[in-house]
N, CA, C and O of each residue as an XYZ file, in Angstrom:
424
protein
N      24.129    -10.660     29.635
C      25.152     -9.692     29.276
C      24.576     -8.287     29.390
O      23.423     -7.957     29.111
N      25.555     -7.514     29.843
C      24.922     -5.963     30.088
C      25.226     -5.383     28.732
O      26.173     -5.567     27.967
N      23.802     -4.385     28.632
C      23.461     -3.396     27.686
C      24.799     -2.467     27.508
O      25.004     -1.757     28.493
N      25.703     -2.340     26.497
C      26.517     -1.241     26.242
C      25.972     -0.536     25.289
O      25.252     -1.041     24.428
N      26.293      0.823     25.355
C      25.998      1.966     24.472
C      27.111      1.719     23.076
O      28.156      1.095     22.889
N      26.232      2.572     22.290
C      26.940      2.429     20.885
C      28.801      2.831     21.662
O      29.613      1.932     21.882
N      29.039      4.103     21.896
C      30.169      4.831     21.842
C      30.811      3.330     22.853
O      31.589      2.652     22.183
N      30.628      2.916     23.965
C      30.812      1.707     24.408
C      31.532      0.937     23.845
O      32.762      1.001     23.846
N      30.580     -0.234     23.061
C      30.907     -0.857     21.913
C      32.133     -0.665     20.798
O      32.860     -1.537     20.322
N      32.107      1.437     20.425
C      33.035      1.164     19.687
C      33.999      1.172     20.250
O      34.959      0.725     19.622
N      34.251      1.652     21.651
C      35.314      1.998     22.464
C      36.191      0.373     23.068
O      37.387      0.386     23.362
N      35.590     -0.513     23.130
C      35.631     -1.962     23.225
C      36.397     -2.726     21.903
O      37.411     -3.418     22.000
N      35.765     -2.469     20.832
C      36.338     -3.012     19.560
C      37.721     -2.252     19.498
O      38.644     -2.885     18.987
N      37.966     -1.049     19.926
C      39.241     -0.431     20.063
C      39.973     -1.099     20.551
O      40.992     -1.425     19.943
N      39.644     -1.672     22.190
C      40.653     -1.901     23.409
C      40.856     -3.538     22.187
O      41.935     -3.775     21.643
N      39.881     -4.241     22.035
C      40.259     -5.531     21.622
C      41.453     -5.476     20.218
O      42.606     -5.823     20.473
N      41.133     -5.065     18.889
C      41.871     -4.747     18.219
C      43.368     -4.649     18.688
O      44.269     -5.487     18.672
N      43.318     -2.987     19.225
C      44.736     -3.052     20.479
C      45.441     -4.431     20.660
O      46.449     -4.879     20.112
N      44.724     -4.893     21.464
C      45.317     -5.919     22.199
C      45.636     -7.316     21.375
O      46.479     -8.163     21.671
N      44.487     -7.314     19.969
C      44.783     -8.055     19.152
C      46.358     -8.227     18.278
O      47.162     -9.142     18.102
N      46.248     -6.860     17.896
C      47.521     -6.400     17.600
C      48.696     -6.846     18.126
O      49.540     -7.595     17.634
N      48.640     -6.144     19.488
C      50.168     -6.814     20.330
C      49.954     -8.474     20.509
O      50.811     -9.019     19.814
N      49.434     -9.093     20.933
C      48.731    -10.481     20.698
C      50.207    -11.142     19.233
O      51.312    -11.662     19.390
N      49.520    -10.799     18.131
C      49.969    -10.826     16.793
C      51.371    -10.130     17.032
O      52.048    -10.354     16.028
N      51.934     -9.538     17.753
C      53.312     -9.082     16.817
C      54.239     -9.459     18.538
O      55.456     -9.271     18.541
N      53.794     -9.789     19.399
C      54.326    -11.028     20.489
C      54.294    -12.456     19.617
O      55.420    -12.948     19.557
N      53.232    -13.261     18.904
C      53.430    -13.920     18.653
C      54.707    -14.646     17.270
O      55.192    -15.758     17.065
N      54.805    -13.462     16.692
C      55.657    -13.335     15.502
C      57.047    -13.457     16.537
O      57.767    -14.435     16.335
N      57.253    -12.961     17.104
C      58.654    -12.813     17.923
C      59.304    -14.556     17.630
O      58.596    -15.561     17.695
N      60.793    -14.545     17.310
C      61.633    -16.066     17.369
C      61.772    -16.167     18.896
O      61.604    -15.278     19.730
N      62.034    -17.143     19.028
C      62.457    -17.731     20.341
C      61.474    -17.248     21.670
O      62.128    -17.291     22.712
N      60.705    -17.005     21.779
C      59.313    -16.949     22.419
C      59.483    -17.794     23.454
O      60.046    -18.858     23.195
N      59.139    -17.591     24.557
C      58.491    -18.426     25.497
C      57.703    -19.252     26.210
O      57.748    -20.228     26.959
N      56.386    -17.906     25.294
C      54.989    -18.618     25.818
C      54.257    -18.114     24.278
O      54.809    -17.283     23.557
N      53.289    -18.594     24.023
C      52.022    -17.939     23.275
C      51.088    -17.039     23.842
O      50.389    -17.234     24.837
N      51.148    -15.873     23.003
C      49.691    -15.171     23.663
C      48.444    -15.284     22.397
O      48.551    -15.397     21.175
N      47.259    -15.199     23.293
C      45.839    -15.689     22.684
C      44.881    -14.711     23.292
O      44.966    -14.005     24.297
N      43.824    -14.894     22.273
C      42.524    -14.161     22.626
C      41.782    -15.126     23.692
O      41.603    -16.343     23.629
N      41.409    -14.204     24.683
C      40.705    -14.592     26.038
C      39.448    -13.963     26.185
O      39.004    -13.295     25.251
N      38.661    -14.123     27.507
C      37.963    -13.157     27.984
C      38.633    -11.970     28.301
O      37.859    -11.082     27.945
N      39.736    -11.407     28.817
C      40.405    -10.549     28.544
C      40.564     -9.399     27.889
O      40.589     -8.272     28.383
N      40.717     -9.823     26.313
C      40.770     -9.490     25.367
C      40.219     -8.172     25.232
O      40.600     -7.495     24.277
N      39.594     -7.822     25.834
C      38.300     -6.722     25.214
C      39.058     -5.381     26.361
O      38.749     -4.194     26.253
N      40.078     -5.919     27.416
C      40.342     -4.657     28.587
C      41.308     -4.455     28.776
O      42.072     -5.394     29.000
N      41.764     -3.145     28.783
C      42.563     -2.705     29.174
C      43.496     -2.966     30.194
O      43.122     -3.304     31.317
N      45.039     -2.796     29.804
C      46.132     -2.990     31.005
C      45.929     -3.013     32.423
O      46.288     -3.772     33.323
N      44.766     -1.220     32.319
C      44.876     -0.825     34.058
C      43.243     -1.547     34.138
O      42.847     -1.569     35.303
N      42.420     -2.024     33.317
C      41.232     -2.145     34.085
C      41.958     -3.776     34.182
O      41.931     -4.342     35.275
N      42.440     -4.301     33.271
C      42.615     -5.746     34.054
C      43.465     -5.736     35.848
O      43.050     -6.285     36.868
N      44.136     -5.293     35.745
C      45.030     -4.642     37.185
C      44.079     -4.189     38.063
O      44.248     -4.353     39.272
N      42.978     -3.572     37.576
C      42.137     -3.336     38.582
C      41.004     -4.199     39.420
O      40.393     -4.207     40.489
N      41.123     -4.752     38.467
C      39.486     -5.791     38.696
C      40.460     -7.183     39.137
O      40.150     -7.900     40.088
N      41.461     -7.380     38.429
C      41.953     -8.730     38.473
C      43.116     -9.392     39.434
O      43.337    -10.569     39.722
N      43.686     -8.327     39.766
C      45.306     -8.097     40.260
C      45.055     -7.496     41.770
O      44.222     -6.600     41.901
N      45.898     -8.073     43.103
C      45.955     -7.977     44.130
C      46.725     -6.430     44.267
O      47.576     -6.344     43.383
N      46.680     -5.499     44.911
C      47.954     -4.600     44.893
C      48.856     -5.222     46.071
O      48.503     -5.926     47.017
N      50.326     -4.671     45.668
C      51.031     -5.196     46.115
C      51.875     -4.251     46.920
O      52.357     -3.254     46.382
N      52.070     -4.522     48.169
C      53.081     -3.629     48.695
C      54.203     -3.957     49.403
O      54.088     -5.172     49.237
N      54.980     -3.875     49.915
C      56.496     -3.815     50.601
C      55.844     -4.243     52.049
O      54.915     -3.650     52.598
N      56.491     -5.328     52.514
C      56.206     -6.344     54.110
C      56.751     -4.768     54.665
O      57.505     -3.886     54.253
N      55.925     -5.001     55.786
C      56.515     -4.552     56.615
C      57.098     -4.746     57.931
O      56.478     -5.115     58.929
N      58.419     -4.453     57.854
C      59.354     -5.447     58.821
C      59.335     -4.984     60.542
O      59.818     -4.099     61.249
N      58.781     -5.743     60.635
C      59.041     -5.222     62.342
C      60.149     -6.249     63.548
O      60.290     -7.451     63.776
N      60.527     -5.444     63.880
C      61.030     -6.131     65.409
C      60.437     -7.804     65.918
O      59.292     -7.974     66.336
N      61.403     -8.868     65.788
C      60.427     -9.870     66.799
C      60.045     -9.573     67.819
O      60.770     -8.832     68.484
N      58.567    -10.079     68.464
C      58.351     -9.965     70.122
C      59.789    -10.797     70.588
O      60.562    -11.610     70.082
N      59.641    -10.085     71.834
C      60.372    -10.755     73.218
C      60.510    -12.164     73.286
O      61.594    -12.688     73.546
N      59.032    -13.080     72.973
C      58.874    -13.935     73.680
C      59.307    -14.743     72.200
O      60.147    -15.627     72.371
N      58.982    -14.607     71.217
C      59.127    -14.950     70.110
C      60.858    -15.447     69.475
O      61.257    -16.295     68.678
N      61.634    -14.210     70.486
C      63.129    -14.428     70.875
C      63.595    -15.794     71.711
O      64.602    -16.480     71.536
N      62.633    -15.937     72.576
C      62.788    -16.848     73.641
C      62.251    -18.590     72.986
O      62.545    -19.690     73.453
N      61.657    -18.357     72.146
C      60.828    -19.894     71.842
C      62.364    -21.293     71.742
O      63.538    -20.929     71.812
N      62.124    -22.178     71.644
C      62.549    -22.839     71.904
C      63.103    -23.435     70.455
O      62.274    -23.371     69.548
N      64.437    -24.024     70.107
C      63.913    -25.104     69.122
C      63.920    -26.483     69.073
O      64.326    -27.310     68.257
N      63.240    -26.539     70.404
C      62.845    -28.113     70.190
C      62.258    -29.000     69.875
O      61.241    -28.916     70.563
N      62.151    -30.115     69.090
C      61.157    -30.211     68.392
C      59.960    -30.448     68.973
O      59.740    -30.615     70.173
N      58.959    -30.458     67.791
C      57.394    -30.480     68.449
C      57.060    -32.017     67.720
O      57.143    -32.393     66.551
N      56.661    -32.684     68.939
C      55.858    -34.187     68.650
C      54.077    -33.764     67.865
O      53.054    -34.310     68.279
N      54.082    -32.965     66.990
C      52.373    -32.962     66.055
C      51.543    -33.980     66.317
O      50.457    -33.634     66.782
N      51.733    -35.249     66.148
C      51.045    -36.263     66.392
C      50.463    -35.771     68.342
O      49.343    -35.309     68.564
N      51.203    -35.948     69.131
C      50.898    -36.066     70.467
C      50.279    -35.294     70.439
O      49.100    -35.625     70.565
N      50.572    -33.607     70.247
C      49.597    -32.494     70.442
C      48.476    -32.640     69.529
O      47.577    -31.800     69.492
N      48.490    -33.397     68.989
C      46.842    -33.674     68.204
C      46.783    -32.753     66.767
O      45.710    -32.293     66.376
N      47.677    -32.603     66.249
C      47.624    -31.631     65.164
C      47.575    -32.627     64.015
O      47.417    -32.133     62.898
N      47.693    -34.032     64.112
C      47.944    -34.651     62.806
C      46.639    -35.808     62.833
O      46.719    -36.559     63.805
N      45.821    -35.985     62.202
C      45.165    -36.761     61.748
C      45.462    -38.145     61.334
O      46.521    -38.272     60.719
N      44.945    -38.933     61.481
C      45.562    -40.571     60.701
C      44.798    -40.005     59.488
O      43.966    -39.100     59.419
N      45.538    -41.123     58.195
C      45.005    -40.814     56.639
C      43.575    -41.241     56.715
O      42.974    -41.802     57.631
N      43.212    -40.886     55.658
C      41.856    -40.883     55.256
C      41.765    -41.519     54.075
O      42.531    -41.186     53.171
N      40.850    -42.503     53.887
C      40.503    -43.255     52.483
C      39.335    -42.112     51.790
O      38.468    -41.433     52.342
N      39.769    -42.249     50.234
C      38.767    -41.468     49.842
C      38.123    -42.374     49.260
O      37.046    -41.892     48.912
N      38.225    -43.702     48.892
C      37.809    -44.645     48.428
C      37.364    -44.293     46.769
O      38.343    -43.814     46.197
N      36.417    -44.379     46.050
C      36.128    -43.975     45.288
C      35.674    -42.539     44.283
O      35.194    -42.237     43.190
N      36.220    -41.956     45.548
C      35.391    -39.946     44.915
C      36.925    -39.471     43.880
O      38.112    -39.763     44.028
N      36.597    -39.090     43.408
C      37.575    -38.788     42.126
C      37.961    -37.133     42.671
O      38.803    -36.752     41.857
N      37.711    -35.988     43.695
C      38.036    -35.329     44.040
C      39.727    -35.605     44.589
O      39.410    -35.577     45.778
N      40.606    -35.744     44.618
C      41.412    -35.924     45.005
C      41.773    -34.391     45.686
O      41.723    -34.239     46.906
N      42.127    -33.319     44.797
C      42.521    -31.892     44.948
C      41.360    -31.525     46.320
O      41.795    -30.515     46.872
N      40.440    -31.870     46.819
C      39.884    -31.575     47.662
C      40.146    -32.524     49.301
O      39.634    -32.251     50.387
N      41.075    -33.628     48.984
C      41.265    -34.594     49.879
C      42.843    -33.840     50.455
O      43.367    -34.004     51.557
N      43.259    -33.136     49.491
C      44.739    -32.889     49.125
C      44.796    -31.567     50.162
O      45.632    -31.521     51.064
N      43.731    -30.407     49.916
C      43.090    -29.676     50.391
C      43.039    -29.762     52.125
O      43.739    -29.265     53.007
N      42.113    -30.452     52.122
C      41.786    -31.024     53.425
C      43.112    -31.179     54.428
O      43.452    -30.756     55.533
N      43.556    -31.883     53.572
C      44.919    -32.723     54.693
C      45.965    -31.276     54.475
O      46.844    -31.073     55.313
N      45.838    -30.597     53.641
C      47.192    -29.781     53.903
C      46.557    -28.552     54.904
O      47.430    -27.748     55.231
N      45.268    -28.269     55.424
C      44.616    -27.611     56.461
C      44.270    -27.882     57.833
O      43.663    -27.040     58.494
């Protein structure tokens, strides 16, 4: 764990408190949805979690189809023939499943 300075520290027990707080008066709320709890979290701020944690997000940007992209066909595609599909795979005994699951959906 990294060395924080006193002012640090107290500046930390602030953000947590904070957050303890709203924590506690979300959880009091009737008809609730979810529970909120103390995490690793806990200790940071709105924008530093957003910063460190959170993708930014922006607006697609829409362009024009290509030409040819106009032209494609919709007929179907045989996967198997073009070699895109694999026969199954036994995993036999490995308890990974989520990695077999993985595999086959790539």
């Amino acid at each position: 764990m990294k060395d924080l300075s006193a002012d640090e520290v107290t500046y930390r027990i602030g953000v947590f408190n904070e957050n303890l707080r709203l924590i506690n008066e979300h959880n009091i709320l009737p008809g609730r949805s979810y529970d909120m709890g103390v995490n690793q979290f806990t200790g940071l701020t709105q924008e530093e979690f957003e910063k460190q944690f959170l993708t930014p997000t922006q607006a697609p940007i829409m362009v024009e189809p290509l030409e040819e992209i106009r032209k494609v066909s919709l007929q179907p595609i045989d996967w198997v023939a073009n070699g895109a599909v694999t026969s199954v795979k036994n995993q036999g005994s490995c308890t990974a499943t989520y990695a077999f699951a993985s595999i086959g959906a790539v």
